[in-house]
N, C-alpha and C positions, 0 to 999 in steps of 0.2 A: 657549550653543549655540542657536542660530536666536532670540535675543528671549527662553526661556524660565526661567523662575526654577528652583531647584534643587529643590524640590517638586513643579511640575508634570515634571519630566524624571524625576523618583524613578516619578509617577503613569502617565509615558508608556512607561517603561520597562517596570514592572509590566504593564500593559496592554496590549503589544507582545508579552509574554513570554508573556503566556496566549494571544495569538493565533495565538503558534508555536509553541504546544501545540497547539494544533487541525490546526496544518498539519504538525507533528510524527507526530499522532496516523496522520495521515494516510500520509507518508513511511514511518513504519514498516512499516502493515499494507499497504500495498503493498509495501516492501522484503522483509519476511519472506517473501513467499512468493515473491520474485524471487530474493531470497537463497538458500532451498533448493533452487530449479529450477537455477538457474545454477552455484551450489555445486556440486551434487552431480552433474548431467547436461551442463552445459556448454554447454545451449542457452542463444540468445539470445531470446529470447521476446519481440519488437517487441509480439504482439497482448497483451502483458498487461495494459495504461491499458484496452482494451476490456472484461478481466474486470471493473473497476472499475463500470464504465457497466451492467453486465450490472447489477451489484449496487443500482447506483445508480436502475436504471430497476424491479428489483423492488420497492426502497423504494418507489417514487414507486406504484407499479401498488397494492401491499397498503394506501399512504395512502387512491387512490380506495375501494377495498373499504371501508375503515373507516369514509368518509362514510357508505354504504349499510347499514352497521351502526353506528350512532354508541355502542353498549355495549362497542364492542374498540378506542373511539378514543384511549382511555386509556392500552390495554396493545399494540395494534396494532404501535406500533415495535420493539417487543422481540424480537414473532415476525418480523417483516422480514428483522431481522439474519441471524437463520436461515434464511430461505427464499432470503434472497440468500448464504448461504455454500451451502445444497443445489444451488440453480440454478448459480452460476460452477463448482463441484467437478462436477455432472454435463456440466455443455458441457465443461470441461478434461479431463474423463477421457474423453470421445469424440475433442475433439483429438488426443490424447494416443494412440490408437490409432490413426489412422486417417490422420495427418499427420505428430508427431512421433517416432515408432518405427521412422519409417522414415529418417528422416535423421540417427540419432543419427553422432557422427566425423566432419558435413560440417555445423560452423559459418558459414559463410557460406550455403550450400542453404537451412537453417533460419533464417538470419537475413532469408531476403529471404522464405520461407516463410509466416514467421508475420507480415511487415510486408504482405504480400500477405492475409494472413488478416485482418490490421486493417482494411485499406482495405473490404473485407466484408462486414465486422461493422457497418462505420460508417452502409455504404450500407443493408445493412439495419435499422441505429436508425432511420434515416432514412424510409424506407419502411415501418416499423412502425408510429412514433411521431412522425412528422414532424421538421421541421429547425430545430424553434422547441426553447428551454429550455422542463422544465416543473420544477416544484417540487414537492417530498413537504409534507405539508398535516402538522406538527410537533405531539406532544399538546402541552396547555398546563404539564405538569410541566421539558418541556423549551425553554422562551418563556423570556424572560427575563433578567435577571441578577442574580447575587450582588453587593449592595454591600457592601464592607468600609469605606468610609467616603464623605466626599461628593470625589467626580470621579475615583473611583476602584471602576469597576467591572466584577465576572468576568463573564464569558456562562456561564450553568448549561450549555447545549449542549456549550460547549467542556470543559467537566469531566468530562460524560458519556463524549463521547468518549475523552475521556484516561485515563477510568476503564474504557471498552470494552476498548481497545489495550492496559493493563496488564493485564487480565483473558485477553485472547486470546494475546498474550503470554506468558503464566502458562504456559496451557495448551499452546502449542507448546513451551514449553523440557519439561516434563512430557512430552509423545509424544517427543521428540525424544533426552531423558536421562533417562527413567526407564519407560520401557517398552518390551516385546522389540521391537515395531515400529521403534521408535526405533532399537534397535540394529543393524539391519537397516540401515535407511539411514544411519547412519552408517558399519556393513561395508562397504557400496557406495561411501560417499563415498570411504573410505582405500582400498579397494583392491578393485575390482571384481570382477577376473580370481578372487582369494582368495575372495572373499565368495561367488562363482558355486560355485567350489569344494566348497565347506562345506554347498552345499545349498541355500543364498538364492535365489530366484526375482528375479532384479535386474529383468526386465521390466517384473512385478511392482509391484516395490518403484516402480519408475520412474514407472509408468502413476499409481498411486495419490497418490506423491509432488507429481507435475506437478498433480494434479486438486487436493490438498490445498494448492498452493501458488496454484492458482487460485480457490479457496474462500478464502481469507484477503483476496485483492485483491476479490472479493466482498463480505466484512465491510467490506473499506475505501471500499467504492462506497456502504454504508449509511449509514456514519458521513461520507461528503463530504455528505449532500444535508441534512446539517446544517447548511451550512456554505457551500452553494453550490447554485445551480441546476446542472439536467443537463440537457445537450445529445449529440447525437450524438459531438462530438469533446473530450468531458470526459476520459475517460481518457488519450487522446493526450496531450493536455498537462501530465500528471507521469510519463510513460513516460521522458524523458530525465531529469529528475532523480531519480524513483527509480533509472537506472542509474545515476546519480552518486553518489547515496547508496551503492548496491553495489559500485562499484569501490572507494570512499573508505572505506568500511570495513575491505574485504575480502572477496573472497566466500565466502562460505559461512559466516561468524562472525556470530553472533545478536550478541556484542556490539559487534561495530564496527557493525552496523546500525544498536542504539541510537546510536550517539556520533555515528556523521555523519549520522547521523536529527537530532537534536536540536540538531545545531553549524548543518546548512545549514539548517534552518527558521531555527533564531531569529537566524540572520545576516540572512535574505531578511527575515523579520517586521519585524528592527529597522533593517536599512536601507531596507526600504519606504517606512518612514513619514519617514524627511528626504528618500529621494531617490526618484526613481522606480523603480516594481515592475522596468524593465527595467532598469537601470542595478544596482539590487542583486541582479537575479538573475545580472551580467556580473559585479559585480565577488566576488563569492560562485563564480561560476567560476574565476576567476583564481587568486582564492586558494587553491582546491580544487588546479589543476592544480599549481600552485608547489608547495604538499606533494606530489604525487604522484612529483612528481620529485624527490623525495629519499627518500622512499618509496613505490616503485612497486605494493609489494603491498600496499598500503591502511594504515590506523590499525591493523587486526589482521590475523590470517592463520592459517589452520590446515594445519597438515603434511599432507601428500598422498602414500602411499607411490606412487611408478609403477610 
């Protein structure tokens, strides 16, 4: 295969596999919280890649800070995480009243909506931050890489990451199944009408859910500028394969999230690197759509009473 020995393709393979964990890492925590909005409320949320950017431009903001204190530049990225899941969940919970509340039942209204709200967002990075990439300034715990042997080696960043997402992860299946909250949006999700019934504040539930599904794409804006410079139009460009990962799952199912989280990165990762970025991101579509069409409601699917 292309010239290479059975070693180095062992080497390239391995190496290709951790890169689509980082862009796995990434796929998820934006799909999670596209996954609960869409699940459960039905919007289609165009400005979500923008929550990303939100996240991603906090990082980069708390890096300068850290130079001007160089004693937080160690532990700096830790608090970031958090300050960019605070920032995206309060901008989401003001959307969230004041735009999406009002369009809940009119899918397309909301879809041009929030794609109206992207375009926005953008012109304001833009006019914030200007229209150049800027970079978050990395501690030196996360430089680097793990070598397991010679020409064979991990990036520590990407581990982090991978170890963040499992971590956040954790902690959504936790609110989601093992706490009254949880239960709550899950009443909502099976049957709305019943769950208003019983006492639920679905508004509620709805306004907080959208914020916490925008606080997650938040966390995933921290952990890109790992991994990537930011720009105005950085979220844009996983807004449609995060929706692919959602529909190819299934929506509203955490685990079909992981599987076509994980199947459509390390397809894109490892046919990157024989073919080009475009060509693997076409034919990683293709093949996505050909399953769909045999099963339309994604890899998994959860029952919906109407």
């Amino acid at each position: 295969m292309g010239g290479y020995t059975g070693a180095e393709l062992v080497d390239i393979f391995t190496m290709q596999a951790f890169v689509g964990f980082s862009l796995f890492s990434v796929f998820v925590l934006m799909a999670l919280g596209l996954a609960i909005i869409f699940g459960q409320m039905g919007v289609i949320n165009m400005a979500h890649g923008e929550f990303l950017t939100i996240g991603a431009y906090s990082t980069v903001m708390m890096s300068l800070l850290a130079e001007q204190f160089p004693s937080i530049k160690d532990t700096y990225f830790i608090f970031a995480v958090l300050v960019a899941f605070a920032i995206a969940f309060f901008i989401g919970y003001i959307v969230e009243f004041f735009i999406i509340r009002h369009l809940y039942k009119r899918p397309l209204d909301t879809l041009l909506a929030t794609w109206g709200l992207s375009l926005i967002m953008q012109q304001v990075f833009r006019s914030v931050f200007g229209a150049r990439e800027v970079s978050a300034e990395l501690p030196d715990w996360l430089m680097g890489s793990w070598t397991l042997r010679e020409g064979l080696d991990i990036p520590i960043n990407g581990i982090f990451v991978l170890g963040l997402t499992i971590l956040l992860s954790a902690l959504v299946f936790i609110f989601l199944f093992r706490s009254r909250w949880g239960l709550k949006v899950r009443a909502t999700t099976q049957n709305r009408v019943m769950a208003s019934a019983v006492g639920i504040d679905t508004a509620k539930v709805d306004r907080l859910t959208f914020a916490l599904g925008c606080g997650i794409a938040g966390v995933a804006g921290a952990a890109f500028t790992t991994i990537a410079s930011t720009g105005p139009t950085s979220g844009s460009l996983y807004i449609v394969d995060t929706f692919l990962v959602v529909v190819f799952g299934g929506a509203g199912s955490l685990l079909g999230t992981f599987a076509s989280s994980f199947t459509i990165a390390q397809t894109q990762s490892i046919l990157g690197f024989f073919l080009s970025g475009a060509m693997a991101k076409v034919l990683t579509l293709v093949a996505v759509v050909g399953i769909l069409m045999l099963r339309p409601e994604g890899l998994f699917s959860i029952r919906v009473r109407k």
